[in-house]
N, C-alpha and C positions, 0 to 999 in steps of 0.2 A: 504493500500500500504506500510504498514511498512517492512522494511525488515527483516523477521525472518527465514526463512528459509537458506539452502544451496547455496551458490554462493548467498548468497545478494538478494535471491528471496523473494518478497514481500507475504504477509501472502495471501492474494485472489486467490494466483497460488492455494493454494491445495483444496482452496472450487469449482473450476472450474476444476483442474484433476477430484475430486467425480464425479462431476456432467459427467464429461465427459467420467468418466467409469462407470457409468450407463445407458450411449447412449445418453445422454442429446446431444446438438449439438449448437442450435439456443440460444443468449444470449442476454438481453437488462440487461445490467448497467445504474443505475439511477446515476447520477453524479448532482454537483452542477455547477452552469453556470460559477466558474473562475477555474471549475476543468484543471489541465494539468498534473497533473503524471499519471494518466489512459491512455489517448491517446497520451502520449509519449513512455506509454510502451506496450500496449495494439492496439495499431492502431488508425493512426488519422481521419480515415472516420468515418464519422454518422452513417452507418449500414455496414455489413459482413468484419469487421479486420478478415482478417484468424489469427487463434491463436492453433496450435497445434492440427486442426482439429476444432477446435470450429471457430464458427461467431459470432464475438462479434459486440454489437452495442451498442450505448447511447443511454436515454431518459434524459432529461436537468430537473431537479427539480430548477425553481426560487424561488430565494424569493420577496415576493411583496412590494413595496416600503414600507410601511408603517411598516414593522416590519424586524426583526432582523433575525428571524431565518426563518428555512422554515415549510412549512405549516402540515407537518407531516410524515406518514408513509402511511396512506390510501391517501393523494395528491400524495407522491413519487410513490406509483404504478398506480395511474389514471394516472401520465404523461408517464410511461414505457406502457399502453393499448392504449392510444392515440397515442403512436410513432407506433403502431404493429395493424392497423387496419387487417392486414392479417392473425391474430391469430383470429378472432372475431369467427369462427363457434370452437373452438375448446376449449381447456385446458392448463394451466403452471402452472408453479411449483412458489412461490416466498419464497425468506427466505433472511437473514439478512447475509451482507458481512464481518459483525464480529465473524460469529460463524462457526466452519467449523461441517460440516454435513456429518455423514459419507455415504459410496455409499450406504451402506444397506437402512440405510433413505429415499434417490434418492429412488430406487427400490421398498420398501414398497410403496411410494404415487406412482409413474409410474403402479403399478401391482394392485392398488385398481380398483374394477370397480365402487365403489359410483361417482357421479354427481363430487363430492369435496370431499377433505380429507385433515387431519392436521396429525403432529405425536403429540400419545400423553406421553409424557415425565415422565418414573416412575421417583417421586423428588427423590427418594433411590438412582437410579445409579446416580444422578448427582454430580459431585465431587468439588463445591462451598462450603464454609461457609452458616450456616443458616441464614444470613441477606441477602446474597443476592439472596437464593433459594425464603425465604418469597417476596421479588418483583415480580414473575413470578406468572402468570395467572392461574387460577387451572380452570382445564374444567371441565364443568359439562355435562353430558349425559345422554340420556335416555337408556331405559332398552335394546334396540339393539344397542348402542354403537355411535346414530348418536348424534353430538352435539348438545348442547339447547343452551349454553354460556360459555366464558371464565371468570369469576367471580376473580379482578385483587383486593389484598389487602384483602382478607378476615379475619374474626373479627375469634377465634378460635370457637366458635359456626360454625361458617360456615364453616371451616374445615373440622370437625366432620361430617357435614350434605353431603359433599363433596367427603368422600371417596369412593372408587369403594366397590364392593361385596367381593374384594380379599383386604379391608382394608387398599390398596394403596391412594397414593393423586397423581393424576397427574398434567402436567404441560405442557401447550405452550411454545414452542423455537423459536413460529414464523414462521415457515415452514408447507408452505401448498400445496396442489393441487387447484387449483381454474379455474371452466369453466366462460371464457371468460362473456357472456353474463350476465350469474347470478349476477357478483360481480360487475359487471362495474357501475348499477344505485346505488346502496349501496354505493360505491367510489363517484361517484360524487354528491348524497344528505348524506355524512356524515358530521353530527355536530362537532362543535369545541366541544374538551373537557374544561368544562370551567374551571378546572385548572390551566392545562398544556398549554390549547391557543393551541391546535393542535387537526387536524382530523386524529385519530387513526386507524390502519389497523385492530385492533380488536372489533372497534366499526362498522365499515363495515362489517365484518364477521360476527357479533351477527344481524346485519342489516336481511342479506342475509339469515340465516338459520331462522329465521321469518317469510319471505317473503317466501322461497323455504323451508317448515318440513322436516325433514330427506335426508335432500341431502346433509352434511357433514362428513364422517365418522373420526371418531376418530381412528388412530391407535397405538396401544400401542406400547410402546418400551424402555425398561429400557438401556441405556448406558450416557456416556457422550459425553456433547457438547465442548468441547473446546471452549473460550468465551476471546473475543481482545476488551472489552471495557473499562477497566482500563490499566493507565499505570503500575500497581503492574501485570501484566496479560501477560508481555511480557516475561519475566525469566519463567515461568512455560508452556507457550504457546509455546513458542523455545524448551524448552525439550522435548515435545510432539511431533511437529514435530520431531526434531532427532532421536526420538526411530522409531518413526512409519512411517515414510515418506525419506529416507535416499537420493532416488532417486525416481523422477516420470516419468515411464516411460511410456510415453504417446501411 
């Protein structure tokens, strides 16, 4: 909800324009439970704020008394499929509210006919520093392109072992296609990482295409992601916007 855009517009208007010029419509925002700049500016009902054509709605991620933070990324999306039992015969799309995703993205997963799909992210077009590319998950895949696993910190042996046929190294941004049913038991028996103390949305995904072979496909796609997770990330994120987003005309 930072405000980087034009007229003071918070950075999540332009990853919901994408979404919304790809025909997306139907929206569930995971929020935290003393969230209020969302539904201050967003609409304060629980489900359909009209929002420029879009229906936005909340799912509440708590956190549990006994701990500090919240429970992860595969918890934040079991609470958004829990608030959406009306989605259950179907499919959605889910991706990260830091990263704007352009509509082509939208469109590639919409336009896939696999079961699931993720984009899979050439590291070349991405326009980071090599420290923070190396944190991003390199997918591995079989010889028709469906996913085996996201393999997160690899050792440079595994790199190597890792690249595609065309020498590339790809990468997760997070954004995927996911049918309801598949990913729901994977969300709710994923293990804490013991770590990080959190159930991960990429250790549910490696769950899920175990359970269901070849029903994830990988899409390639060399561009950048635009990326609001540091505070060094707002000067360069503002100018992006301004070049490319002047006006959204919904």
């Amino acid at each position: 909800m930072i405000n980087l855009g034009e007229g003071g517009r918070p950075f999540l208007d332009y990853g919901l324009y994408n979404l919304h010029q790809a025909g997306v419509r139907d929206i569930v925002i995971v929020a935290g439970e003393r969230d209020t700049s969302l539904r201050s500016y967003y609409g304060a009902n629980d489900r359909d704020n009209e929002f420029h054509g879009l229906r936005i709605s909340y799912a509440i991620q708590r956190i549990p008394e006994e701990r500090e933070k919240p429970m992860g990324t595969a918890d934040a999306l079991l609470q958004a499929l829990v608030s959406r039992p009306d989605w259950s015969d179907g499919d959605f799309i889910v991706c990260n509210s830091d990263n704007l995703y352009s509509i082509r993205a939208f469109l590639l997963l919409l336009e896939c006919d696999a079961p699931n799909a993720l984009l899979d992210y050439d590291r070349s077009g991405l326009e980071f520093d090599a420290a923070r590319i190396a944190q991003f998950g390199i997918t591995r895949k079989d010889n028709h392109g469906f996913l085996l696993e996201i393999v997160e910190k690899p050792s440079i042996d595994e790199l190597e072992r890792l690249r595609g046929s065309d020498g590339n190294l790809r990468v997760s941004m997070n954004i995927f296609r996911l049918n309801y049913s598949m990913i729901f038991e994977a969300l709710k028996n994923c293990p804490m990482n013991p770590v990080r103390q959190e159930k991960e949305l990429v250790a549910a995904v490696t769950t899920m295409v175990r359970l269901h072979p070849k029903s994830l496909k990988a899409i390639p796609l060399k561009e950048h992601v635009p990326d609001l997770t540091f505070k060094e990330d707002i000067a360069t994120t503002s100018e992006f916007l301004r070049k490319n987003f002047a006006v959204l005309d919904w």
